[in-house]
C-alpha positions in Angstrom: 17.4 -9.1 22.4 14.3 -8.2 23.7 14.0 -8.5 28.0 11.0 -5.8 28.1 8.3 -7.4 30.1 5.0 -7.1 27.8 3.4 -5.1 30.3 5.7 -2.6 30.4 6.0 -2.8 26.6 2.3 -2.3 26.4 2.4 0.8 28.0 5.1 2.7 26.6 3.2 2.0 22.9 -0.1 3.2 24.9 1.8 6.3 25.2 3.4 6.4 22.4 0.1 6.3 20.2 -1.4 8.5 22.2 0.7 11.3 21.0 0.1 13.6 17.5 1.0 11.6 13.8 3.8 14.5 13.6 5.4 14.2 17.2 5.3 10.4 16.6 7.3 10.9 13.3 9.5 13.2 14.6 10.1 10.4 18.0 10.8 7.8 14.8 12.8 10.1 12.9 15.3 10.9 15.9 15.5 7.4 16.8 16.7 6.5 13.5 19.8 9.4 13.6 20.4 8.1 16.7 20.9 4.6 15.9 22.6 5.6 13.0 25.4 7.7 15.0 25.6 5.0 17.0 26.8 2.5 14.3 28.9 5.2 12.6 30.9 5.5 16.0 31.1 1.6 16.4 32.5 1.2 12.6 34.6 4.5 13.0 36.4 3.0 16.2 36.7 -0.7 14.3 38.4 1.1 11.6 39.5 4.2 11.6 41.9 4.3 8.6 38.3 4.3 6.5 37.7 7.5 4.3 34.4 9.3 4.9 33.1 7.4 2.0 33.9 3.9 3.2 32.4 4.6 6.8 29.6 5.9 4.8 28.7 2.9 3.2 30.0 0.5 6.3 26.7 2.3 7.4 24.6 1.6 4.8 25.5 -2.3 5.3 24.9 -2.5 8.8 21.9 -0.8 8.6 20.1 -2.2 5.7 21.1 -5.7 5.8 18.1 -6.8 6.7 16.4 -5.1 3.8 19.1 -6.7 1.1 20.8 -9.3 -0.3 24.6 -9.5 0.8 25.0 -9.0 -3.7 22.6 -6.6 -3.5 24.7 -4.7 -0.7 28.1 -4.7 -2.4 26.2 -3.5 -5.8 24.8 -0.6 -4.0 28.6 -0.1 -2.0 30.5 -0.5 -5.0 28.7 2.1 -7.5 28.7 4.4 -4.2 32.3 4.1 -4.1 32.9 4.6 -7.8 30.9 8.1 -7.7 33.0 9.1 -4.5 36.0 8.7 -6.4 35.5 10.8 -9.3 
């Protein structure tokens, strides 16, 4: 969803690149927690009878399924898993 007006878009990346390499990756970096908290709370709510490690990797998928194949997901979840349990 995207209802930001490209003027206004515009000028909050003016800003944005205004500011020092490290303050932007720092800006980036705390984005990224908080979208990740954010997620863990949502899946924590949805199921709350999962262990640390299942919410753990309930994260991973939500977050990088863009990046993988659905196989590719449950091959990285499942090994996760299997180290978790040992």
């Amino acid at each position: 969803m995207n209802d930001t007006p490209e003027h206004v878009w515009q000028l909050y990346l003016d800003f944005f690149n205004k500011k020092p390499d490290a303050e932007r990756f720092k800006i980036g970096f705390e984005m990224m927690k908080t979208g990740r908290k954010m997620v863990e709370t949502a899946l924590r709510q949805q199921h709350p009878e999962w262990s640390a490690a299942e919410l753990k990797v309930g994260v991973f998928k939500r977050m990088y399924r863009p990046d993988f194949t659905p196989e590719q997901l449950e091959i990285i979840a499942e090994s996760y898993l299997k180290t978790q349990n040992h």
